[in-house]
N, CA, C and O atoms as a DFTB+ gen file, in Angstrom:
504 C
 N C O
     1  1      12.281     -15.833       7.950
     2  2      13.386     -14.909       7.874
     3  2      12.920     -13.628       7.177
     4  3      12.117     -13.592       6.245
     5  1      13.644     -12.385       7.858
     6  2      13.194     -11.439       7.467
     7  2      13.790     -10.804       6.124
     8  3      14.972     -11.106       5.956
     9  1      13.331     -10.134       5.304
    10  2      14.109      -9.743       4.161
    11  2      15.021      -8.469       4.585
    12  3      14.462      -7.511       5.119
    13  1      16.090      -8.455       4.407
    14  2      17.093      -6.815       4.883
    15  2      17.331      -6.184       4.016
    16  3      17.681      -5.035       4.286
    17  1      17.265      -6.619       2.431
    18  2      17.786      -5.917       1.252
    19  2      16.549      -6.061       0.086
    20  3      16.206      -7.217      -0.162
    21  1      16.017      -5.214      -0.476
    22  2      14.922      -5.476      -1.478
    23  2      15.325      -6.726      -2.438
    24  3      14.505      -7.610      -2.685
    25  1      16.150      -6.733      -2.764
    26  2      17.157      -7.944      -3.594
    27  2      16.552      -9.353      -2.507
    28  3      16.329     -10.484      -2.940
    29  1      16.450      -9.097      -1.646
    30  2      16.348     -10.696      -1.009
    31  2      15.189     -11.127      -0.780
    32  3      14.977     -11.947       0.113
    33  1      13.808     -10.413      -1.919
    34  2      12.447     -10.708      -1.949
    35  2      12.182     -11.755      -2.818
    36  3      11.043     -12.220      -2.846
    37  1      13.641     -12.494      -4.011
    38  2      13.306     -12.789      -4.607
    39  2      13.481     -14.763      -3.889
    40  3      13.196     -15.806      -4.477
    41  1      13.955     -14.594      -2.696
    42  2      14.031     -15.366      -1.965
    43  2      12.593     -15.999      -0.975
    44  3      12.529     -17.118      -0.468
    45  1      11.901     -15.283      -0.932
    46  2      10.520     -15.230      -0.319
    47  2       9.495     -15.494      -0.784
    48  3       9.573     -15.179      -1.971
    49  1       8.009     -16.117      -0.456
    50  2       6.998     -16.360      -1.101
    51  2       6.629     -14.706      -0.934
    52  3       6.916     -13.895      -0.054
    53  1       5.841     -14.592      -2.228
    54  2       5.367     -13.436      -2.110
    55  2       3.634     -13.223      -2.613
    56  3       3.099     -14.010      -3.394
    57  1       3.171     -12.453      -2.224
    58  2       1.616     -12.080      -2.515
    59  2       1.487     -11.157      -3.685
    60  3       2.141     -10.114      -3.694
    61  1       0.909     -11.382      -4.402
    62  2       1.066     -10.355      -5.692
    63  2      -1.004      -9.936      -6.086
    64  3      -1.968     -10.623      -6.425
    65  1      -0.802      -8.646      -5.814
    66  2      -1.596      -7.928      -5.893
    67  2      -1.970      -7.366      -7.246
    68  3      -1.759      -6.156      -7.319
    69  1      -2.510      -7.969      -8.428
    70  2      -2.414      -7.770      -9.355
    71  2      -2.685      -6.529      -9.997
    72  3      -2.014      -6.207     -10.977
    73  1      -3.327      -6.007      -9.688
    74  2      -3.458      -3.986     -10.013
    75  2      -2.648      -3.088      -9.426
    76  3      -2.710      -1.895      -9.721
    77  1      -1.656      -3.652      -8.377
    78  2      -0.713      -2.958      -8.415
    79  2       0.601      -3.096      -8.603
    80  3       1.413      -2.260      -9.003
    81  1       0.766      -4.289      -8.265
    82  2       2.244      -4.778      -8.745
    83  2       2.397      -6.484     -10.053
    84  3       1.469      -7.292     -10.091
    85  1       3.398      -6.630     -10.738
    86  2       3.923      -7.018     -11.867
    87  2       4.120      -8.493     -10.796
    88  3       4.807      -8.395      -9.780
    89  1       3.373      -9.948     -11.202
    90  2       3.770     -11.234     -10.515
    91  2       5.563     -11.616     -10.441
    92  3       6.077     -12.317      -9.569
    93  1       6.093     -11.133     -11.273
    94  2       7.824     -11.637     -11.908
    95  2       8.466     -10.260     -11.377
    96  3       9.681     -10.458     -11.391
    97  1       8.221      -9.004     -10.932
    98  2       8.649      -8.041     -10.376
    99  2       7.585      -7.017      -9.567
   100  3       6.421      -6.661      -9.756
   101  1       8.731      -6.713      -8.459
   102  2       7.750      -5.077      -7.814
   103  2       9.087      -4.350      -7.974
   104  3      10.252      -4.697      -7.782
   105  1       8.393      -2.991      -8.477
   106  2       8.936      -1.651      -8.893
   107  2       9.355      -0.654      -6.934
   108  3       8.894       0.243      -6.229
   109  1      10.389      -1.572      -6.950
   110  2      10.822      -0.391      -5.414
   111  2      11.810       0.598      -5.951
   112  3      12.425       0.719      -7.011
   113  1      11.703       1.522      -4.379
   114  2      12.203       2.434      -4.649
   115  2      12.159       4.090      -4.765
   116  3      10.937       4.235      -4.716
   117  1      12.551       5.069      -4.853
   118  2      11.777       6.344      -5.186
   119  2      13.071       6.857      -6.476
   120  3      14.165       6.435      -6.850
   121  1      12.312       7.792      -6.755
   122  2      13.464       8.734      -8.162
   123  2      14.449       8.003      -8.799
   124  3      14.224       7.315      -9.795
   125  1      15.444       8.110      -8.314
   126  2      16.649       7.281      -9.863
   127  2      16.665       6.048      -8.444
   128  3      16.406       4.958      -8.955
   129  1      16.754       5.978      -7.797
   130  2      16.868       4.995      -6.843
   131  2      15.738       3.755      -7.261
   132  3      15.986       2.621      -6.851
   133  1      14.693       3.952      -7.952
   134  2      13.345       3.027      -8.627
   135  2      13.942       1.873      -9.801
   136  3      14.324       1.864     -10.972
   137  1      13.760       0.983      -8.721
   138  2      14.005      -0.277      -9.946
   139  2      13.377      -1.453      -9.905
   140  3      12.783      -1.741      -8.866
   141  1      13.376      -2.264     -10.883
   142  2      12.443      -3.326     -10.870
   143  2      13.318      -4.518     -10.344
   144  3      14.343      -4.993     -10.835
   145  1      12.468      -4.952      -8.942
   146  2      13.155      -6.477      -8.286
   147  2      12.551      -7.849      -8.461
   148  3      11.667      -8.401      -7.805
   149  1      13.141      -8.202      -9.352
   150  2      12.398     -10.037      -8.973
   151  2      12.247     -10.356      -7.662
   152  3      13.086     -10.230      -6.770
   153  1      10.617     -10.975      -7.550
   154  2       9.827     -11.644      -7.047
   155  2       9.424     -13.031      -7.011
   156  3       9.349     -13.537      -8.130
   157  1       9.121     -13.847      -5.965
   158  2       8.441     -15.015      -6.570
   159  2       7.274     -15.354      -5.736
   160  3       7.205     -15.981      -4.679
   161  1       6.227     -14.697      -6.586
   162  2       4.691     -14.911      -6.673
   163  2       4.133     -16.489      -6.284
   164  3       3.726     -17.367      -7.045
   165  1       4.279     -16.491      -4.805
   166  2       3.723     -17.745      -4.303
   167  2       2.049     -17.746      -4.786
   168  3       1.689     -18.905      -4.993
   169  1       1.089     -16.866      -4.985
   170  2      -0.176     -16.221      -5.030
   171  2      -0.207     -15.004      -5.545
   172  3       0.355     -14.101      -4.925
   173  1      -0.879     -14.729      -6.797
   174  2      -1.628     -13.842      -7.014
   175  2      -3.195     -13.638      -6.556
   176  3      -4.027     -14.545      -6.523
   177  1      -3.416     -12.337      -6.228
   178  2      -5.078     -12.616      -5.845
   179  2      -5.173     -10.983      -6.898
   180  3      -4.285     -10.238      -7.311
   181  1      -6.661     -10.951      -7.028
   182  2      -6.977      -9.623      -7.447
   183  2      -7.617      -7.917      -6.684
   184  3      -7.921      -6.815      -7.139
   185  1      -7.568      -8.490      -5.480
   186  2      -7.936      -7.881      -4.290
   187  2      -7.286      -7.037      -3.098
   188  3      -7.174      -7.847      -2.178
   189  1      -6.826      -5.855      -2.696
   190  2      -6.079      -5.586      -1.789
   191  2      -6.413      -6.725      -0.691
   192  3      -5.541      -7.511      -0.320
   193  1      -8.015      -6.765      -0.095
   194  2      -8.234      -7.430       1.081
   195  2      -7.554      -8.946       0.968
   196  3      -7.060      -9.357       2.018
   197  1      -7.472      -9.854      -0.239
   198  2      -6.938     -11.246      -0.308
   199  2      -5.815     -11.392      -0.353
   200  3      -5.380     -12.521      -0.125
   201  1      -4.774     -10.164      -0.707
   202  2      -3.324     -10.092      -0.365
   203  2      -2.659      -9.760       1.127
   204  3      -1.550     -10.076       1.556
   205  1      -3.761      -8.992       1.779
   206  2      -3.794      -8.726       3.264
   207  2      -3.730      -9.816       4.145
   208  3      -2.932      -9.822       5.081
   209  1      -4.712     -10.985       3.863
   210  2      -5.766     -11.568       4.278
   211  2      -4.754     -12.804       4.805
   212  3      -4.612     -13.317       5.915
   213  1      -3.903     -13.129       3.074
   214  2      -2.858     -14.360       2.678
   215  2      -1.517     -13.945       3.585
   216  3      -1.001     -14.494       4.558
   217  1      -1.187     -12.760       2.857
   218  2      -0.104     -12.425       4.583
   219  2      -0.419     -12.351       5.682
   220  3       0.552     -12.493       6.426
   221  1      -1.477     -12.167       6.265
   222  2      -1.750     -12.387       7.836
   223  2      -2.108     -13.545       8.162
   224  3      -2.347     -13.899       9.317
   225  1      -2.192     -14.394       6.944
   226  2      -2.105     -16.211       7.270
   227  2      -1.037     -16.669       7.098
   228  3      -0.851     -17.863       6.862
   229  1       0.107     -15.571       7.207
   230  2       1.444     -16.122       6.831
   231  2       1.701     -16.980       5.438
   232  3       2.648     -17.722       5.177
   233  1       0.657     -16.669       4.701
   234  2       1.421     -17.351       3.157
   235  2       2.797     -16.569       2.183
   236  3       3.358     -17.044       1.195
   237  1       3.052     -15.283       2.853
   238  2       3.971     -14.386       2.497
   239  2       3.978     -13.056       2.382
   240  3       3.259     -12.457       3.182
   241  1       4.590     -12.422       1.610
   242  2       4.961     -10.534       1.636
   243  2       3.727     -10.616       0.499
   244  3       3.327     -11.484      -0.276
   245  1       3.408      -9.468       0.771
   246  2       2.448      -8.927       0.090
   247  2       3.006      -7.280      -0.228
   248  3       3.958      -6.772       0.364
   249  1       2.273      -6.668      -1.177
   250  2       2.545      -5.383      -1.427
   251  2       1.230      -4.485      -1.777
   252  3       0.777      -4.467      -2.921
   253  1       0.539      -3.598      -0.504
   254  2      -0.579      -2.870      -1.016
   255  2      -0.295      -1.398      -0.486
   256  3       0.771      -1.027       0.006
   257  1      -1.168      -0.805      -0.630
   258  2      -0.979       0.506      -0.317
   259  2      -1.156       0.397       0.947
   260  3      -1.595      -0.542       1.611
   261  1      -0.631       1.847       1.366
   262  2      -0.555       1.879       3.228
   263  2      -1.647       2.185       4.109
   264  3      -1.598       2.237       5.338
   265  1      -2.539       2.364       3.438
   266  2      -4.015       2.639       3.856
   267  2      -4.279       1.444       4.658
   268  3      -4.214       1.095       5.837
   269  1      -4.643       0.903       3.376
   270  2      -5.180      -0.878       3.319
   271  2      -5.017      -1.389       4.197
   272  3      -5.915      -1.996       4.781
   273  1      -3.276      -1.293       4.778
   274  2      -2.909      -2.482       5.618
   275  2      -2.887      -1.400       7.170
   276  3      -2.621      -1.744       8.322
   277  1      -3.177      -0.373       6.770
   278  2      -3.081      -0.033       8.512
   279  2      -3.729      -0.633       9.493
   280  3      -3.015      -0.692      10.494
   281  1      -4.819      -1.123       9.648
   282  2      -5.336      -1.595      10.583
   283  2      -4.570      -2.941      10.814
   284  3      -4.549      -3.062      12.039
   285  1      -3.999      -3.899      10.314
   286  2      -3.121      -5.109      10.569
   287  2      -1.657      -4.654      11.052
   288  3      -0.901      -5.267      11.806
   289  1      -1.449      -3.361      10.389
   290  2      -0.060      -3.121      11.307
   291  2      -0.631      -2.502      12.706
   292  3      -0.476      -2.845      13.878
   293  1      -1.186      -1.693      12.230
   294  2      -1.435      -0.846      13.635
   295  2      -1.924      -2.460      15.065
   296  3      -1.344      -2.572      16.145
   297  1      -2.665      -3.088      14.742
   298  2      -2.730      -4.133      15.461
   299  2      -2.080      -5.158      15.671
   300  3      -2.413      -6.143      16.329
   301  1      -0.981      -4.927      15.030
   302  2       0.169      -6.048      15.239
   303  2       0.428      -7.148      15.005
   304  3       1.341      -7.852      15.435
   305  1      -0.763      -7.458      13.959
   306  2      -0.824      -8.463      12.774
   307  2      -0.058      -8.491      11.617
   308  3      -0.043      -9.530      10.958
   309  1       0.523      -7.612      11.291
   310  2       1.493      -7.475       9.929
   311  2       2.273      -6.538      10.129
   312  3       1.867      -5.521      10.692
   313  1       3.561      -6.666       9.718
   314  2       4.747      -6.012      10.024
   315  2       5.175      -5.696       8.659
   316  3       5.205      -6.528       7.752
   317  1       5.713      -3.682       8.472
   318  2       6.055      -3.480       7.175
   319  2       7.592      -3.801       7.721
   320  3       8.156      -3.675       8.808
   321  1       8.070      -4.395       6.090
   322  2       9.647      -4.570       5.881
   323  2       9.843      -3.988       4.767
   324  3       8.986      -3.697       3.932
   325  1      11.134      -3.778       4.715
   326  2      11.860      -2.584       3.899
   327  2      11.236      -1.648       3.341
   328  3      10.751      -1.606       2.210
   329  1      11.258      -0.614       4.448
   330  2      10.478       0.643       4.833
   331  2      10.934       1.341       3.949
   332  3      10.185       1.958       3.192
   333  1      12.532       1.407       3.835
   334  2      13.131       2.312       2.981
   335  2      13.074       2.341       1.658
   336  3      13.711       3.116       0.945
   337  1      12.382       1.576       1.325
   338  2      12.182       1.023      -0.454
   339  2      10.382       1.405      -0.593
   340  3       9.671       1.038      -1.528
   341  1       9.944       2.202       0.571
   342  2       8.495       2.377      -0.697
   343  2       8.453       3.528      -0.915
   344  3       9.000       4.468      -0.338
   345  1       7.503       3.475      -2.145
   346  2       7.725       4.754      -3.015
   347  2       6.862       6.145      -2.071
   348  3       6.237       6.107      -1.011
   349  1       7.187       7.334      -3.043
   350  2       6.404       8.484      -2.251
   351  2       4.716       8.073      -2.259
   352  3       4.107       7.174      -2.838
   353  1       4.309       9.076      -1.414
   354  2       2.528       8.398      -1.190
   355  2       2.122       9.383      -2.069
   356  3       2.569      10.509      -2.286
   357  1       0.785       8.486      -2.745
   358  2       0.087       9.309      -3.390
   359  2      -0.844      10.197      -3.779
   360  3      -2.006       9.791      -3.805
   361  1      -0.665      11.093      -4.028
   362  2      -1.461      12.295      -3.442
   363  2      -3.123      12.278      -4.101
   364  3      -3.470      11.941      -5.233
   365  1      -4.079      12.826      -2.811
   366  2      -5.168      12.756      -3.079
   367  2      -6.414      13.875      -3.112
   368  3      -6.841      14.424      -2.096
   369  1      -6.705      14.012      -3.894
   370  2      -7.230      15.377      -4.626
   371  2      -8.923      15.444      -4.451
   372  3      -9.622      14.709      -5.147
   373  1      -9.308      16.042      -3.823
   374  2     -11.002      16.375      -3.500
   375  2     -11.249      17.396      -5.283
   376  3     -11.138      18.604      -5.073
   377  1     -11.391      17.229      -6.039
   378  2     -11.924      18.321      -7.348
   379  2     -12.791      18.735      -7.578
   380  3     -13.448      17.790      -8.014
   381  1     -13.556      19.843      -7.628
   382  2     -14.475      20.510      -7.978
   383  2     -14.418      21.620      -8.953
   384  3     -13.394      22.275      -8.754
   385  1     -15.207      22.135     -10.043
   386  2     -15.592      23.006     -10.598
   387  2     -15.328      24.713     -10.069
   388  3     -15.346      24.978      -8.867
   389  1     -15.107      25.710     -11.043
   390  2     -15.112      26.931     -11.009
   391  2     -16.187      27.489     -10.391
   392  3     -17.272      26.920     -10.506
   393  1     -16.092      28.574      -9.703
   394  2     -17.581      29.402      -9.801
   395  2     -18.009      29.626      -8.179
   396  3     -17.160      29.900      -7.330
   397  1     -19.279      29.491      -7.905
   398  2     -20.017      29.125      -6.571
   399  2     -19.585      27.669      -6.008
   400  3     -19.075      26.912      -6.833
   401  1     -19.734      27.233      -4.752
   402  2     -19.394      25.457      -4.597
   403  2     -20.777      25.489      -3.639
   404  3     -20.925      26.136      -2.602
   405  1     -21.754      24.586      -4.303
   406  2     -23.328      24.883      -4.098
   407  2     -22.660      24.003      -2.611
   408  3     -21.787      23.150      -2.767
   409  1     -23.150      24.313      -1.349
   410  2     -23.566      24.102      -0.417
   411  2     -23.144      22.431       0.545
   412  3     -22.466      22.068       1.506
   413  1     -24.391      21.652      -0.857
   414  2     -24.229      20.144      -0.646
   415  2     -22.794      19.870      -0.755
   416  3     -22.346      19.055       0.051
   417  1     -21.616      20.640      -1.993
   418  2     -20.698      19.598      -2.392
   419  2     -19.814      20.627      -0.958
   420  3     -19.043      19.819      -0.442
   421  1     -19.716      21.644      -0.410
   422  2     -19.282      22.153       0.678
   423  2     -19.088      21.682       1.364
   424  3     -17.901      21.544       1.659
   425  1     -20.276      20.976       2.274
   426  2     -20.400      19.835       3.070
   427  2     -20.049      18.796       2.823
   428  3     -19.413      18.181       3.679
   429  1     -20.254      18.358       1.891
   430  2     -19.827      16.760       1.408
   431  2     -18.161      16.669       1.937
   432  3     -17.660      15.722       2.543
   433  1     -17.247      18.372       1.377
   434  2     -15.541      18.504       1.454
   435  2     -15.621      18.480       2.947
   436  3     -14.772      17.773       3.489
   437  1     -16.787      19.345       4.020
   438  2     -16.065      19.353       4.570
   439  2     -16.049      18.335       6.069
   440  3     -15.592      18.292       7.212
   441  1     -16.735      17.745       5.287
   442  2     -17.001      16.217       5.867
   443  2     -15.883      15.142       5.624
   444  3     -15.295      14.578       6.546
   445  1     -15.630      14.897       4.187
   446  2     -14.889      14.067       3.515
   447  2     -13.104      13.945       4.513
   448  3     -12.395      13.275       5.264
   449  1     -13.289      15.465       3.547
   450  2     -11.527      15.819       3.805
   451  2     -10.869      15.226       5.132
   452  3      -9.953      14.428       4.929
   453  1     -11.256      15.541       6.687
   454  2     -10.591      15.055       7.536
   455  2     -10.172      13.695       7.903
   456  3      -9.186      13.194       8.444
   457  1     -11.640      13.150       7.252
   458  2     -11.840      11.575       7.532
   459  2     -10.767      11.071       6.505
   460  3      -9.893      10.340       6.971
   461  1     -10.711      11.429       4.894
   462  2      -9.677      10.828       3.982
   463  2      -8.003      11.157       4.292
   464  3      -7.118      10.379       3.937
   465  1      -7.759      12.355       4.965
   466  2      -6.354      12.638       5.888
   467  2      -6.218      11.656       7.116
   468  3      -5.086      11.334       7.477
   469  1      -7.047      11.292       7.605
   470  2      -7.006       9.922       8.584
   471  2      -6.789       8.679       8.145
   472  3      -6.141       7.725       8.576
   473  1      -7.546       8.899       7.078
   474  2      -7.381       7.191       6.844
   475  2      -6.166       6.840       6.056
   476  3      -5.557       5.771       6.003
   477  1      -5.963       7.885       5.504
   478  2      -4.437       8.511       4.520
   479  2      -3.281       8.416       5.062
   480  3      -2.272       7.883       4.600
   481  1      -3.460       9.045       6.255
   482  2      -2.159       8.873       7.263
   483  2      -1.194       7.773       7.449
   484  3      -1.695       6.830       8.061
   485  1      -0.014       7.612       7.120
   486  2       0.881       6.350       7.377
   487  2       0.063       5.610       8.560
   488  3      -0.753       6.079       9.353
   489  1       0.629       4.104       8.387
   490  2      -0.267       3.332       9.415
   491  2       1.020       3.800      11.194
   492  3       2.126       4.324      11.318
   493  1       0.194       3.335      11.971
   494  2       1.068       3.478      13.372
   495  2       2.059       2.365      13.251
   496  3       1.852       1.441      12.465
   497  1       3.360       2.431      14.165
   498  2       3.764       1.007      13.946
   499  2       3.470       0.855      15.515
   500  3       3.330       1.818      16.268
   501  1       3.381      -0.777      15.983
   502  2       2.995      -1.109      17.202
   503  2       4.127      -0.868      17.939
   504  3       4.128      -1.073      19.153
């Protein structure tokens, strides 16, 4: 059964991703709308890939960033639920120094940049 209300996760086995989310709660939500929902942590792993891995073996919901799991949604292995409850994405910053930008680190941006806006990109849904 599918969850329809963030409230009804606490009904579900869930995957708990320990560097990003709390085993006894995940923080949904955006701005004043952000609150903490009980969970029940069928599995903790310490790994995006072993929280991926456990939901696409159907052991339960998992919670990773949207990167991570694009290739399982985009292929139609994992399905996001309650879309409307994740937070804003987080923004990702190429940084460099004042001055000249010697050449190598030029290239390095302008290599980097398109490929990290791709992989950045919300996943497709099937």
């Amino acid at each position: 059964m599918r969850p329809e209300v963030a409230e009804d996760l606490d009904a579900h086995d869930c995957i708990t991703f320990e560097k990003v989310t709390s085993p006894d709660h995940w923080q949904l939500g955006t701005g004043k709308a952000r609150r903490p929902v009980p969970v029940h942590s069928r599995m903790i792993v310490n790994t995006a890939e072993a929280a991926i891995e456990a939901a696409t073996a159907g052991l339960g919901l998992t919670r990773v960033l949207s990167y991570q799991v694009a290739r399982p949604v985009a292929e139609g292995r994992l399905e996001i639920v309650l879309e409307g409850e994740e937070p804003e994405p987080w923004p990702v910053n190429l940084v460099y120094g004042d001055g000249l930008v010697p050449q190598k680190l030029r290239a390095f941006i302008d290599f980097a940049a398109p490929r990290l806006e791709a992989a950045l990109r919300p996943p497709a849904r099937p």
